[in-house]
Structure formats: C-alpha cells, structure tokens
C-alpha positions as CSV (number, residue, x, y, z in Angstrom):
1,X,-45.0,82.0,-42.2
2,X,-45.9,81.5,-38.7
3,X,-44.6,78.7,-36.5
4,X,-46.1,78.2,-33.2
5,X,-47.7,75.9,-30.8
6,X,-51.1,74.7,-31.2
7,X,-51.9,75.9,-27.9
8,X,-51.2,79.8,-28.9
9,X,-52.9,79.8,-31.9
10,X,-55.9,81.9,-31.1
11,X,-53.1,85.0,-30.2
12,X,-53.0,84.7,-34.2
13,X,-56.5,85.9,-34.6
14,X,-56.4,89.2,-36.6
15,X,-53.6,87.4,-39.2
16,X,-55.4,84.3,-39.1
17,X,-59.3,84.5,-39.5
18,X,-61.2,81.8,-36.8
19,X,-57.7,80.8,-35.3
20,X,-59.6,80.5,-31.9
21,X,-62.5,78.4,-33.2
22,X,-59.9,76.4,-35.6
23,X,-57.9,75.9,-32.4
24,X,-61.2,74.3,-30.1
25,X,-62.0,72.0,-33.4
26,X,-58.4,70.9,-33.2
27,X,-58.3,70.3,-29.5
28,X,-61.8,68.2,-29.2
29,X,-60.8,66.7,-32.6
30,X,-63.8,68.0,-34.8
31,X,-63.3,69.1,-38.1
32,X,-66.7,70.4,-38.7
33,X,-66.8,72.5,-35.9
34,X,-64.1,74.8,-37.2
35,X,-65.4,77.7,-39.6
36,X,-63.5,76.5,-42.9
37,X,-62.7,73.4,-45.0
38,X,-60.9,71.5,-42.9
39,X,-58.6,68.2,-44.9
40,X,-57.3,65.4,-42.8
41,X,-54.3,64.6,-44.1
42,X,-51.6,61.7,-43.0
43,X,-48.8,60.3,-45.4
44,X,-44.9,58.9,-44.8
45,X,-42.1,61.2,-45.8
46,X,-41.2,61.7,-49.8
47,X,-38.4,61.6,-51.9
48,X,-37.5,64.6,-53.2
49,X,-38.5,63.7,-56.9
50,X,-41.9,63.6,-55.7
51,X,-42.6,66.7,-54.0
52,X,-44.0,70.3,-55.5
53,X,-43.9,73.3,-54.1
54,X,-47.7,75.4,-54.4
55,X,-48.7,78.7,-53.7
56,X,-51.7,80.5,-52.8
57,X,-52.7,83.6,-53.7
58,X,-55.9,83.9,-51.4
59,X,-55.8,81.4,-49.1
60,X,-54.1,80.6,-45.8
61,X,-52.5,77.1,-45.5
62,X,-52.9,76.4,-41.7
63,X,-51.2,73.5,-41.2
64,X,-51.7,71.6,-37.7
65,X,-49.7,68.3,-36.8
66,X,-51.4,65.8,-34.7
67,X,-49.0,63.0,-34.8
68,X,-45.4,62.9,-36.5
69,X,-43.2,65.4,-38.4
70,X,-42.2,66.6,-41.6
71,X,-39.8,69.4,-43.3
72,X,-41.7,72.1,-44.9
73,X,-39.6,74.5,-47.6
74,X,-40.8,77.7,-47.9
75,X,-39.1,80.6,-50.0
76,X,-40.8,83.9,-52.1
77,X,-43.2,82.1,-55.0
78,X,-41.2,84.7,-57.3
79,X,-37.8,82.5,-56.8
80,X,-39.5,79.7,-58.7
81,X,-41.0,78.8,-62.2
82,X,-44.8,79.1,-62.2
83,X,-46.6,75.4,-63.4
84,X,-50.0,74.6,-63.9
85,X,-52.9,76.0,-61.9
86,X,-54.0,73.9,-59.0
87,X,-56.9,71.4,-59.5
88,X,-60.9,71.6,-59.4
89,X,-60.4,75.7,-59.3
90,X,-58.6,75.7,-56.2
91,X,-56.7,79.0,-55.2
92,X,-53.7,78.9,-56.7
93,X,-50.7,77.0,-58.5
94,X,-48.0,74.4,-58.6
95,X,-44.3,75.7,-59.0
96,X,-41.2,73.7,-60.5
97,X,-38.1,73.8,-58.1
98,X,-36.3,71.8,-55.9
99,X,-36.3,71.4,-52.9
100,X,-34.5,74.9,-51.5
101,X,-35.3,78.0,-49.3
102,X,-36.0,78.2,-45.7
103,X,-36.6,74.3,-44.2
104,X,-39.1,74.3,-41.4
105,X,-40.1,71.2,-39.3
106,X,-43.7,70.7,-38.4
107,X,-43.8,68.4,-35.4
108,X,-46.7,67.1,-32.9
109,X,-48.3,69.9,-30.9
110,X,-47.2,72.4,-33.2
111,X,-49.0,74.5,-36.3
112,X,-47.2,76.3,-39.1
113,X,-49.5,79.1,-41.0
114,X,-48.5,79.7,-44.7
115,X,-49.3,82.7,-46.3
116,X,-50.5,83.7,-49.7
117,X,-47.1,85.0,-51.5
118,X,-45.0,81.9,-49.6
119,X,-44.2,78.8,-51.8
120,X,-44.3,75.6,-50.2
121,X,-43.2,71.7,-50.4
122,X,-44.6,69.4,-47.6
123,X,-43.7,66.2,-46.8
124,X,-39.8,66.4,-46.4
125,X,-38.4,63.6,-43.8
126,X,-37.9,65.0,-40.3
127,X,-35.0,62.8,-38.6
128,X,-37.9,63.1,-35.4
129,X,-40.7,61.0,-36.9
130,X,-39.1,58.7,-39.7
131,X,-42.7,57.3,-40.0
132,X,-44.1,60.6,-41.6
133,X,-47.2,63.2,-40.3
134,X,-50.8,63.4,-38.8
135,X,-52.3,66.5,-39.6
136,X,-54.8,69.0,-40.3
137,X,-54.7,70.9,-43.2
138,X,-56.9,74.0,-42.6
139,X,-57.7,76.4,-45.9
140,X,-59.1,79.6,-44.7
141,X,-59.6,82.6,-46.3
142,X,-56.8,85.3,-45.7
143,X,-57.1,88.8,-45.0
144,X,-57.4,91.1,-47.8
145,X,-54.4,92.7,-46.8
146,X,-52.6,89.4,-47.6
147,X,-53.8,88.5,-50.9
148,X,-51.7,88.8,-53.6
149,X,-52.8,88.0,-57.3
150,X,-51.3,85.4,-59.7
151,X,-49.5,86.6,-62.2
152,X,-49.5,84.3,-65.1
C-alpha cells in the first residue's frame, strides 16, 4: 500500500501503470482522459456490520479522495476467510473478517494505492470528515510482478 499526496503521484510510475496521466485526469477533473476505468464514488461512513474487506489478485485499487475522509483496513488477504468471488467477473474476491489490521485514513488531497495481495475495507468513519468521502476509484492493471493468483 502506498499513501501519498495526489500531487506526487506520477513519482509512482513504474509501481503504478499511467500514474502521471491518472494524476492530470484527476487534477482537470476528467475521468475519461485517464488510461483505465475510472468509478466515481461518494458515500457517508458505515457501520462496521456493513463493510467487507476485498482483494485483488490483478488489479491495482488507486484510490483518490476529492472531498472528505474515511479509514481504510488493510492486512495480508491470507489473515482472512476467502468469500465469494466479486461480481460481473471482476478481479477478485470478498473476504469475511472484521474490521482489523493496519487502519489508514484517506483524506482530501491525498491517494492511497492498494495492491493485489492487500485486503481491504473502505468506508470506516474518519473523526476529520464525519460526513463521509468524494473519490475516485481507479482500477488499473498491475505489474506482472505484482500479481498474485487466487487460491480458492
């Protein structure tokens, strides 16, 4: 996982495929000008009960805050119990846990780039934005070197 500023993202280049180009969409605020699928994403803070972690086995979460905060959880997907894949084919799975492992807080101005191998549960309250997140959730392919394979 990578925390960061928006503003450094393109140093991120050789882990994070695009990161410049991602980071001039973000800036100018266009979606389609950034070189993978790009899901706008706002929503107030939820209770534990309703948050699951995920993992991806292919696929870098690149997750950009426009507005807001939340917590993010993120601990080895091997800590939890695999559930079912995730939907419509996408790369990878939903995992059963609580929430537990490292807590990082996503805030305004900042990205946070998830890797394939690291389970994560968005949408924790942040004590700085009681009113929940503005982001961008970017989903672009990882290096090979990253990928990992699902073993269920």
């Amino acid at each position: 996982m990578i925390l960061d500023l928006i503003s450094r993202l393109p140093l991120y280049e050789s882990q994070i495929p695009g990161a410049g180009r991602i980071a001039k969409a973000f800036a100018a605020n266009r979606p389609q000008d950034a070189p993978c699928e790009v899901r706008l994403k706002s929503y107030a803070p939820k209770l534990a009960a309703q948050q699951r972690f995920e993992v991806h086995f292919h696929t870098i979460d690149l997750m950009m805050a426009k507005a807001g905060a939340e917590v993010i959880h993120l601990l080895p997907w091997s800590s939890l119990t695999p559930a079912e894949p995730l939907p419509n084919g996408a790369d990878g799975r939903k995992l059963n846990g609580a929430p537990q492992g490292s807590a990082a807080v996503l805030e305004a101005g900042c990205f946070c780039a998830i890797f394939p191998g690291e389970a994560h549960m968005v949408g924790g309250p942040a004590d700085s934005a009681p009113e929940g997140i503005e982001k961008w959730v970017v989903k672009t392919p990882a290096p090979e070197l990253f990928c990992i394979e699902d073993n269920e």
